[in-house]
VODREN-32329 format. One record per residue (C-alpha): z, y, x; residue in three letters. Coordinates in steps of 0.5 Angstrom, whole numbers, plus 500, padded with zeros to 3 digits. Layout:
<nodes>
+-----+-----+-----+------+
|   Z |   Y |   X | sero |
+-----+-----+-----+------+
|   Z |   Y |   X |  ALA |
...
+-----+-----+-----+------+
</nodes>
This chain:
<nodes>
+-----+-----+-----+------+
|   Z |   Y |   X | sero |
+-----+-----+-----+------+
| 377 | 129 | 260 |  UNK |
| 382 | 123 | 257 |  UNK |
| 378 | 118 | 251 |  UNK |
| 384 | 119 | 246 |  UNK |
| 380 | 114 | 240 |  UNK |
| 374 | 111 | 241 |  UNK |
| 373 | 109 | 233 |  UNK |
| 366 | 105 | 230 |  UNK |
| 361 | 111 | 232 |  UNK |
| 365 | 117 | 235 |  UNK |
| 369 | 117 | 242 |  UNK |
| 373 | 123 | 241 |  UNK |
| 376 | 127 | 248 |  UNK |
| 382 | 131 | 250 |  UNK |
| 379 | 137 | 254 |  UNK |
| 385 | 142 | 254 |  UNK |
| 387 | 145 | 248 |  UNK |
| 380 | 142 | 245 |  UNK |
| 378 | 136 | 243 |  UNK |
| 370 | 133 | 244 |  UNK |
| 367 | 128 | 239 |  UNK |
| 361 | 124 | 242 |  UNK |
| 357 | 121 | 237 |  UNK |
| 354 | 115 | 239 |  UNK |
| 347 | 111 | 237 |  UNK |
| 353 | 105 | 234 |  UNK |
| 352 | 103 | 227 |  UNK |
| 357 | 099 | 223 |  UNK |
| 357 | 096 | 216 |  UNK |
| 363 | 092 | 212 |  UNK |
| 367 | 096 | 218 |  UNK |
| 364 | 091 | 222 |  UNK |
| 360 | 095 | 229 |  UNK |
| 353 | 092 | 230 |  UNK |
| 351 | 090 | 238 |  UNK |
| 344 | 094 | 236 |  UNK |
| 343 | 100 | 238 |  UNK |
| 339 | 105 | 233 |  UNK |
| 336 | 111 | 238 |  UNK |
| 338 | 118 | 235 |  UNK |
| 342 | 117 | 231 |  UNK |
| 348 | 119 | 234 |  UNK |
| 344 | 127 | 235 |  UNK |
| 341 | 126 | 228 |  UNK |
| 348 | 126 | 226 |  UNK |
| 351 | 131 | 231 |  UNK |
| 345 | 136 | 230 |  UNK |
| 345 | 135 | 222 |  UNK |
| 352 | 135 | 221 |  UNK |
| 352 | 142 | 225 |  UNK |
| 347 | 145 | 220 |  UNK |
| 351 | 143 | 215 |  UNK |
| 358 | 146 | 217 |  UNK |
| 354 | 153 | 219 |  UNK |
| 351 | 153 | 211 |  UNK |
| 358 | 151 | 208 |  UNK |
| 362 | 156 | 212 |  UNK |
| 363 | 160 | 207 |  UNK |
| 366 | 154 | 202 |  UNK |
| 372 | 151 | 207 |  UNK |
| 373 | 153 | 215 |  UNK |
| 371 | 147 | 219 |  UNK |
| 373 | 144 | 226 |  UNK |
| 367 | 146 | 230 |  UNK |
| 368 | 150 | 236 |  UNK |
| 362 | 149 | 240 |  UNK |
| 356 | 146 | 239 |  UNK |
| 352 | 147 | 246 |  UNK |
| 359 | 147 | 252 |  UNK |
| 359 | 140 | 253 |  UNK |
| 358 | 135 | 258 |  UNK |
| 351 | 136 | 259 |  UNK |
| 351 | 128 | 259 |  UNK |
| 353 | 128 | 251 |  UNK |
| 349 | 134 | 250 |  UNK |
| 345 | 134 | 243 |  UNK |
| 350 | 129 | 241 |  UNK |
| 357 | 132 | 241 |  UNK |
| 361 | 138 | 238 |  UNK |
| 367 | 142 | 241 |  UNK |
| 372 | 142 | 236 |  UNK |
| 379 | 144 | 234 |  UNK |
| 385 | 139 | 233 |  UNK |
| 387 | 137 | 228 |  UNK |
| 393 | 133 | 225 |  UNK |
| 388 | 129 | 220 |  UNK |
| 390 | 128 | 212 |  UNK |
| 391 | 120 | 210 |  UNK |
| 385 | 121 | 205 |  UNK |
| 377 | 119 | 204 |  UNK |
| 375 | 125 | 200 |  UNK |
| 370 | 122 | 196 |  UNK |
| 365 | 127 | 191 |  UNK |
| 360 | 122 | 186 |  UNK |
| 354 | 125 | 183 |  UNK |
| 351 | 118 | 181 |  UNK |
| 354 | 111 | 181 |  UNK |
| 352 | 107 | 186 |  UNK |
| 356 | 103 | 192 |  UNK |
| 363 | 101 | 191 |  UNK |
| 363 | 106 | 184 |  UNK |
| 358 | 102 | 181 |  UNK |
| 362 | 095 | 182 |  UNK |
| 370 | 100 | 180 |  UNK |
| 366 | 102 | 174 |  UNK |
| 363 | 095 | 172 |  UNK |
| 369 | 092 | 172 |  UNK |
| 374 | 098 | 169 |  UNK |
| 369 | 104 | 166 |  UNK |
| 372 | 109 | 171 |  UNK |
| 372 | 110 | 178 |  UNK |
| 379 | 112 | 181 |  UNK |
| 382 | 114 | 175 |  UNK |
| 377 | 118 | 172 |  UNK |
| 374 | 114 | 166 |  UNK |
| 366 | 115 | 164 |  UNK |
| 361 | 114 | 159 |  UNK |
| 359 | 108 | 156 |  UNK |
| 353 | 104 | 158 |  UNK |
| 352 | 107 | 166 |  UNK |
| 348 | 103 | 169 |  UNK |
| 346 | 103 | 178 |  UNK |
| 344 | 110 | 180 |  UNK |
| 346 | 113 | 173 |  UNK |
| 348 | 120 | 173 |  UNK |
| 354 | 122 | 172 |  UNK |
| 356 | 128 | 167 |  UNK |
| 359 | 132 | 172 |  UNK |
| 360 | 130 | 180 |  UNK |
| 368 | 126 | 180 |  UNK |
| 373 | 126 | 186 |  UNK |
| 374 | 118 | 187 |  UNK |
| 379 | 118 | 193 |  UNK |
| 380 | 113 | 197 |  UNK |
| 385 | 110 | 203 |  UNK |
| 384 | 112 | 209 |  UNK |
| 385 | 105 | 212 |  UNK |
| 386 | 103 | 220 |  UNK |
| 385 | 096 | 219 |  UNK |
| 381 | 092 | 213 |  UNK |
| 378 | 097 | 207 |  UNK |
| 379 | 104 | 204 |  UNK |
| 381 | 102 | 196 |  UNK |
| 379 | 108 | 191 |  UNK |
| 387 | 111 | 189 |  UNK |
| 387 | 115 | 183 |  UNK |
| 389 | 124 | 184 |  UNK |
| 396 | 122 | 182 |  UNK |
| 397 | 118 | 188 |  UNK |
| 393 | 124 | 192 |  UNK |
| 399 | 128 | 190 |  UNK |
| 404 | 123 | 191 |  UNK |
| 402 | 123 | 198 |  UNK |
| 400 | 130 | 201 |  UNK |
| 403 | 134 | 195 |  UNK |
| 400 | 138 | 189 |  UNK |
| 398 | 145 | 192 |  UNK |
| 393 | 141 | 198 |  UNK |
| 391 | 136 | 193 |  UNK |
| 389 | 141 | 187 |  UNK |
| 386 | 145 | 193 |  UNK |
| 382 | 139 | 198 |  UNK |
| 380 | 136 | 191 |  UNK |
| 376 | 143 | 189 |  UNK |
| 373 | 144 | 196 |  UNK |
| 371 | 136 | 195 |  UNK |
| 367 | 138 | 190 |  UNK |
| 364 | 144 | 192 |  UNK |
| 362 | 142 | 198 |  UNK |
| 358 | 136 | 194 |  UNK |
| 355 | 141 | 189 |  UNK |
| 352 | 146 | 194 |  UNK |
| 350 | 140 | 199 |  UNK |
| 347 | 136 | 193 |  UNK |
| 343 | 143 | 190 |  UNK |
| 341 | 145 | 197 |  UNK |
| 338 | 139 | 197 |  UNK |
| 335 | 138 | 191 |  UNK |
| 331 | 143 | 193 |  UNK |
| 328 | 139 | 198 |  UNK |
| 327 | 133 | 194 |  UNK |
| 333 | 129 | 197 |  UNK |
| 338 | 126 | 192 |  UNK |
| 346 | 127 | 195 |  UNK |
| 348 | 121 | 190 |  UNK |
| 355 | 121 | 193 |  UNK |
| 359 | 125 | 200 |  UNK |
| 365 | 123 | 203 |  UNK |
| 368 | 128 | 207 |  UNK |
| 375 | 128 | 211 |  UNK |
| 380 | 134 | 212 |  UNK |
| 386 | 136 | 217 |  UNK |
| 391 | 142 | 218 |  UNK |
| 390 | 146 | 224 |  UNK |
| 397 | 148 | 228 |  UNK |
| 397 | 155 | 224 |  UNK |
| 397 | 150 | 217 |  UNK |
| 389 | 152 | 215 |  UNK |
| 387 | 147 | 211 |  UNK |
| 380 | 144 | 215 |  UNK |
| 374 | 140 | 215 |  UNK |
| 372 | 135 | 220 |  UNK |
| 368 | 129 | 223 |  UNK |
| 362 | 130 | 220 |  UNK |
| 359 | 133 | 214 |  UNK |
| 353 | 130 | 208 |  UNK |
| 349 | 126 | 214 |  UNK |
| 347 | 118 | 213 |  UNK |
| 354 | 115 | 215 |  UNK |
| 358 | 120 | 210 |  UNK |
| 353 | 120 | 205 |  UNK |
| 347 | 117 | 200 |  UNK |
| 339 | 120 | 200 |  UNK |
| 335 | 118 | 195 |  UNK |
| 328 | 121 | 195 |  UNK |
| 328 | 125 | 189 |  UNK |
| 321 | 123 | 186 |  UNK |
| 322 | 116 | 187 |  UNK |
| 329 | 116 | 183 |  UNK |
| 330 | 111 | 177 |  UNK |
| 336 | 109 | 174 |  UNK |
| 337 | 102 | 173 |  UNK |
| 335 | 098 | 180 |  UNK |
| 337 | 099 | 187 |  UNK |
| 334 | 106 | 191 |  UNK |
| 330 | 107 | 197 |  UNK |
| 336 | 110 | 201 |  UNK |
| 334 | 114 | 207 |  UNK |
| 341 | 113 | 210 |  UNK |
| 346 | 108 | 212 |  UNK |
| 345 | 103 | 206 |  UNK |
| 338 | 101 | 209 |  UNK |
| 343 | 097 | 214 |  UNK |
| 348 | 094 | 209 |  UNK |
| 342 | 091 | 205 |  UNK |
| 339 | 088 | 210 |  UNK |
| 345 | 085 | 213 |  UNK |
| 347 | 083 | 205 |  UNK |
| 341 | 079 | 206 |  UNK |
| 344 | 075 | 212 |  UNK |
| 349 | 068 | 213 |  UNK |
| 354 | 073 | 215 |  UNK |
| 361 | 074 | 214 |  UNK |
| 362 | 080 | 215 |  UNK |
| 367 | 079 | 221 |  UNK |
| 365 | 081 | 229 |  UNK |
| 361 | 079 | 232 |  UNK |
| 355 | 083 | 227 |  UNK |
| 349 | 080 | 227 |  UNK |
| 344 | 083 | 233 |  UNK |
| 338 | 087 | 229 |  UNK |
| 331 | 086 | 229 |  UNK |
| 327 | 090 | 233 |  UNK |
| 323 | 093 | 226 |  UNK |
| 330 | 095 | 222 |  UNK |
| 332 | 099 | 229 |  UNK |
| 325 | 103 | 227 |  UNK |
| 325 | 103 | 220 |  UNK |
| 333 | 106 | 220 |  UNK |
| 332 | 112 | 225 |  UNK |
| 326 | 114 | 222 |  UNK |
| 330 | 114 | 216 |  UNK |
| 335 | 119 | 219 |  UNK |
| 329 | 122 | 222 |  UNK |
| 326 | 123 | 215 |  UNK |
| 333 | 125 | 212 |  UNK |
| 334 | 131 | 218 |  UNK |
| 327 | 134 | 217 |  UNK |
| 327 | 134 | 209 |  UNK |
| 334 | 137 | 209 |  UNK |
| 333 | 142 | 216 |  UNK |
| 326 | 144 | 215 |  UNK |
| 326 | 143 | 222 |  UNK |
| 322 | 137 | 226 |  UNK |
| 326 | 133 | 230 |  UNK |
| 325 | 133 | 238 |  UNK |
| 329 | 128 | 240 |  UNK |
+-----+-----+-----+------+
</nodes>
């Protein structure tokens, strides 16, 4: 197979008309990849994200040929895809403020363009989920864009229709795990076209790379939450001498332990099945 983009947690692979994309065990924050491994995480997040995709199948197509015919060095940790020509867009659905939203509506009142209520405060739910796009950046950060400029970029018919699937996905997802006791405060998602101009999503889906968990029981607007995702690793770096540049920070041993056993967490709550390994 020929490696065709090695990005900050995937490999992605050419493997006759297919693409293979190998998650692996990195962790990056501030777009910077961490030297430290976190064991699992690349299957925690393949195995999640295939769980997603088959319960979401009936809301967008998704990429996913395969789960299992793979090299059996990857097994576990890859998906046999289609490709697809990727869309320039972060498609990003917020249910609560948090993150980058929170800092867009401090300094505005709106995220993205949309305007919210007075008076929101860190982990406020919103009144309905909003679709907050952003730039899908090669080099540097994503800066938040508004509809306009979405339809500007790929058009008003795929914008319309890519912007509801966005949020349809999030409330699914966001009320499947309710059900489990999981807040899904906000998802970012990202889509392609398949040569036949199907409309597709792909990468992953509603794991704790893309997403942010909250344990519904301990939610509280008005203070950080304690996330059972990717955050966790943000707020300890945050705590560091760091300027956000490479070479990140190595990772201590009891940081490595806390995160995978907050992407195990999230796996078993979600999926109603133990994680094996």
């Amino acid at each position: 197979m020929e490696l065709v983009h090695s990005g900050k947690v995937r490999d992605v692979y050419a493997d006759g008309d297919d693409l293979v994309l190998v998650a692996s065990d990195r962790v990056s924050v501030y777009d910077v990849v961490l030297p430290t491994l976190i064991p699992d995480k690349g299957k925690i997040l393949t195995q999640l994200s295939l769980w997603w995709f088959e319960q979401l199948a009936d809301v967008t197509p998704n990429h996913v040929i395969s789960g299992t015919r793979v090299p059996d060095e990857w097994a576990g940790r890859a998906i046999r895809c289609r490709r697809l020509t990727m869309l320039p867009v972060e498609w990003i659905a917020r249910g609560y403020l948090a993150g980058l939203g929170l800092k867009e509506y401090e300094k505005s009142g709106a995220v993205s363009g949309v305007a919210l209520p007075d008076g929101l405060v860190e982990a406020s739910r919103l009144p309905e989920p909003i679709f907050t796009p952003t730039t899908k950046a090669t080099e540097g950060h994503d800066e938040f864009i508004t509809y306009d400029d979405v339809v500007d970029e790929i058009g008003a018919e795929t914008a319309a229709e890519l912007k509801d699937v966005t949020l349809e996905v999030y409330r699914r997802g966001a009320a499947l795990a309710a059900e489990r006791g999981i807040v899904i405060a906000d998802t970012k998602l990202e889509f392609g076209r398949a040569p036949d101009g199907t409309l597709v999503l792909g990468d992953e889906v509603l794991t704790p790379d893309s997403s942010r968990f909250w344990p519904a029981d301990e939610w509280e607007p008005g203070r950080p939450q304690h996330s059972l995702d990717k955050q966790f690793v943000r707020d300890w770096s945050s705590t560091l001498d760091w300027d956000r540049t490479p070479p990140g920070p190595e990772i201590p041993n009891e940081i490595v332990e806390a995160t995978r056993a907050r992407y195990v967490e999230v796996y078993e709550r979600l999926t109603g099945t133990r994680w094996d390994g």
